[in-house]
C-alpha positions in Angstrom: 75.9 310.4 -15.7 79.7 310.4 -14.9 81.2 306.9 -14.5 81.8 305.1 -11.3 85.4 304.4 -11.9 86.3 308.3 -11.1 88.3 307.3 -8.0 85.4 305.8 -5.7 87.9 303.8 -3.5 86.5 303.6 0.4 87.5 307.1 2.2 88.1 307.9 5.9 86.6 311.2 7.0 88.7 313.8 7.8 90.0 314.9 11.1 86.9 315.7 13.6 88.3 319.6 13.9 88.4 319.6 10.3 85.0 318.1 9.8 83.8 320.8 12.4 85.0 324.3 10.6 84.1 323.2 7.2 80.1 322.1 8.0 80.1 324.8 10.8 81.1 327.2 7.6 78.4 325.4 5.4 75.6 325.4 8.1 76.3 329.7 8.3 76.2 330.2 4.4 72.7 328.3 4.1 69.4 329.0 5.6 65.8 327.6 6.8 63.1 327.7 4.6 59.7 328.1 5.9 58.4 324.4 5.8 61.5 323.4 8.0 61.1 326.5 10.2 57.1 325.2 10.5 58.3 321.5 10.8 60.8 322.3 13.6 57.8 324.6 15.8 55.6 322.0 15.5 57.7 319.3 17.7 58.1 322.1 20.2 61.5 324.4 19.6 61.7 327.8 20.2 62.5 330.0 17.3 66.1 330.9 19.5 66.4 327.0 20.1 66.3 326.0 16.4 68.9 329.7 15.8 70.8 327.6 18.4 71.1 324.0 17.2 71.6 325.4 13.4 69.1 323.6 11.6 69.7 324.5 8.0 67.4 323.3 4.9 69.8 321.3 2.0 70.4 323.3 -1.2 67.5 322.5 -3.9 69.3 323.0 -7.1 72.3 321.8 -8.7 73.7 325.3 -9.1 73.3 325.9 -5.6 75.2 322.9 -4.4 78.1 323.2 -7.0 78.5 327.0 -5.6 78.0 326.3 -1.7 81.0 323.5 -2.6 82.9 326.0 -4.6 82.6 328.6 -1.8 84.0 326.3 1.0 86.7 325.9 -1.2 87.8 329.3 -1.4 87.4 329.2 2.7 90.5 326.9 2.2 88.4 324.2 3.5 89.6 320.6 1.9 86.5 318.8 1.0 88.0 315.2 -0.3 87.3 313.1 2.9 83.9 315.6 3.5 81.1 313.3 4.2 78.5 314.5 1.3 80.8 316.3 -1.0 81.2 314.4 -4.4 83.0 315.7 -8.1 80.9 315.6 -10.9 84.0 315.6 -13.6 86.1 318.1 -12.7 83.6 320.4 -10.2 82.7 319.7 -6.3 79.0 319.4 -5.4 76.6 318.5 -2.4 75.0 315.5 -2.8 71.6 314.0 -1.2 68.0 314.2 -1.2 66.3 317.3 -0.5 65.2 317.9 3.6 66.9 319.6 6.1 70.2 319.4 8.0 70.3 318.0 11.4 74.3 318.9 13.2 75.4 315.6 14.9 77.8 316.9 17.5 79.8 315.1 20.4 79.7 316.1 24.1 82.3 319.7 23.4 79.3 320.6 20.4 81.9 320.0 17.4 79.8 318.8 14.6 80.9 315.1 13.7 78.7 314.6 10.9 75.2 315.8 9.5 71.7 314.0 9.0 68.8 315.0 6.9 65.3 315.2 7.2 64.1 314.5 4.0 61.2 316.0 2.2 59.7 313.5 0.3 57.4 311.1 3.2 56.3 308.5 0.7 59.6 306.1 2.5 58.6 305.9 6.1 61.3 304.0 7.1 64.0 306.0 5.5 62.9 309.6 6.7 66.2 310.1 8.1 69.8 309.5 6.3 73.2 310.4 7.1 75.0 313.1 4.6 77.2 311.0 2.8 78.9 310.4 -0.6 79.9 307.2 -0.3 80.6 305.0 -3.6 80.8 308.2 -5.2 83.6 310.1 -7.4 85.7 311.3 -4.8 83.2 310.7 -1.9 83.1 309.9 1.7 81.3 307.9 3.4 79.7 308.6 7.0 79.6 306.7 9.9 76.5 306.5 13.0 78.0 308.8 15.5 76.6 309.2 18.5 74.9 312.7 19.3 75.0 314.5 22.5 72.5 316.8 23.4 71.5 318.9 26.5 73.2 320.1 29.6 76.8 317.8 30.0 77.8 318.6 33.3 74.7 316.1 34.6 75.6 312.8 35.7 71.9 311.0 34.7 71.7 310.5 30.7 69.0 309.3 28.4 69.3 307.9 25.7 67.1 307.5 22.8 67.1 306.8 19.1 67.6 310.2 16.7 69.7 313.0 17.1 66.5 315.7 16.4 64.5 313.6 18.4 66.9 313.7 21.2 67.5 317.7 20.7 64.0 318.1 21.1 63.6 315.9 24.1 66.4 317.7 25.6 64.5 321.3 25.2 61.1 320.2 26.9 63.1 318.4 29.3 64.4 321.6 31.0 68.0 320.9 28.7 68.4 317.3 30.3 71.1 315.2 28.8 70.4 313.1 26.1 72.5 310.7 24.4 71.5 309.6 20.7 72.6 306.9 18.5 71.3 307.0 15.0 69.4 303.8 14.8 68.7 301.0 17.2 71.5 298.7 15.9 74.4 301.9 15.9 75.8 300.9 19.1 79.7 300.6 17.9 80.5 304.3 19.3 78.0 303.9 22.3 79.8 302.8 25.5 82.7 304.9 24.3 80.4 308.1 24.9 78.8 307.2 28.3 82.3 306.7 29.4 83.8 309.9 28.0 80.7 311.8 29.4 81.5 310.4 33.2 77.7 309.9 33.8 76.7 307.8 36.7 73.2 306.7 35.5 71.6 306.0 32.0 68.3 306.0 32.1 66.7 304.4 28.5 64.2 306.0 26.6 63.9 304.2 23.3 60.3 304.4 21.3 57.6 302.4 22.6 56.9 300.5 19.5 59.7 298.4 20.9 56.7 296.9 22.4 55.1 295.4 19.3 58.1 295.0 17.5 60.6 292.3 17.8 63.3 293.0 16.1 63.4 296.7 17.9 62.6 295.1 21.3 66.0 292.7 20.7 68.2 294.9 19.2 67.6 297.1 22.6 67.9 294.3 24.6 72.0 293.9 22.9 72.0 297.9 23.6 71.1 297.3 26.8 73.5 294.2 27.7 76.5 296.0 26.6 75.6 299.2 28.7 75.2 297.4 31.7 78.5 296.0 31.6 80.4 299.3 31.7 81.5 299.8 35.6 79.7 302.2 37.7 77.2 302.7 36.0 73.2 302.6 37.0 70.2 301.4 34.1 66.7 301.8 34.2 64.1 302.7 32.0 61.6 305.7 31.5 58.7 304.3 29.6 54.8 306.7 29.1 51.7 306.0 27.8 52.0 304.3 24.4 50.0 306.1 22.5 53.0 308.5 21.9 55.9 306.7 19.8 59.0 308.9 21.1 59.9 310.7 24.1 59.2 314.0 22.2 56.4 313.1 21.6 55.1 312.4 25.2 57.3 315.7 26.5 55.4 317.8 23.8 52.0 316.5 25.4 52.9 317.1 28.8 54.3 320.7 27.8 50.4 321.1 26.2 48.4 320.1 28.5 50.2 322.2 30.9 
């Protein structure tokens, strides 16, 4: 194992347009594999949606990540400052767990960061993680941005909790707008994207195990406080049955029984 002490200072990510063009390039040179592909169909994409959203599966072997690294390179993209990207003495890799690769984009769809789905289901709570390299020889670290979704010329937005299930959402929701922060206490970037978005109305559609959970139910509450002091702008909340967790979830049902 190659020693911590290869230049693991705290890194700023680079430039959003530079962040953009070099996992944009990345997200074109890998593909889907099948599991994903099934994973994806099974919450209700279309196979054009999931094309669309560029849902990519993570490279499995060392080799592969150490070449995907060394081909962006030769792109000319710079990947000191990439979120993910690591040295391993003196070659570039991909680091994280195996799963696939969910874009995190901003209102104009350039890609601010990356999550993954991982594979392996035995850690519940830590299915998703961001793409990141922090604490690592010349890694990055990532930050919760916030991910919009769905048709941005609309002045309602909901928001909800997970970029993929916000994405999906969005799809069986005839492209509605859906705002997502990464986890119920990410709310740092929050007010700056309603405001940036110019909606009029925010309507909150957080998971229903809010309802037996505490700590969920009062970290919304703080989400929900510093929403409603933004100017102009109109809260409710969409709750369903809660015997579906997300607002995929529910949507999906609908879309079946129909």
């Amino acid at each position: 194992q190659q020693p911590k002490s290869n230049n693991t200072e705290e890194r700023q990510p680079l430039p959003l347009a530079e962040r953009h063009a070099a996992y944009s390039d990345m997200l074109e040179h890998l593909t889907l594999v099948d599991k994903h592909r099934d994973n994806l169909l099974g919450r209700g994409l279309s196979q054009e949606r999931i094309q669309r959203n560029q849902y990519r599966s993570m490279p499995e072997t060392e080799r592969g990540r150490r070449f995907l690294a060394a081909l962006l390179r030769s792109c000319g993209h710079e990947l000191l400052g990439l979120p993910g990207f690591r040295t391993y003495y003196d070659s570039w890799t991909l680091t994280g767990p195996n799963g696939f690769l969910i874009p995190v984009r901003d209102k104009n769809g350039l890609i601010q960061g990356l999550k993954i789905r991982r594979d392996d289901d035995d850690k519940p709570g830590r299915k998703y993680r961001w793409l990141s390299s922090r604490d690592m020889p010349n890694g990055t670290r990532s930050y919760s941005w916030v991910h919009i979704t769905g048709d941005t010329s609309r002045k309602r937005a909901f928001l909800t909790e997970g970029p993929l299930k916000g994405a999906v959402a969005s799809y069986l929701g005839n492209d509605a707008l859906f705002i997502c922060i990464g986890g119920v206490n990410a709310i740092n970037g929050l007010p700056a994207a309603i405001r940036d978005l110019g909606v009029t109305e925010i309507v909150e559609a957080m998971d229903m195990d809010q309802m037996t959970r505490p700590e969920v139910r009062n970290a919304i509450l703080t989400m929900r406080r510093a929403i409603q002091k933004i100017p102009g702008i109109r809260y409710s909340k969409y709750t369903w049955d809660p015997a579906y967790k997300g607002v995929d979830d529910y949507l999906l049902s609908r879309v079946a029984t129909m």
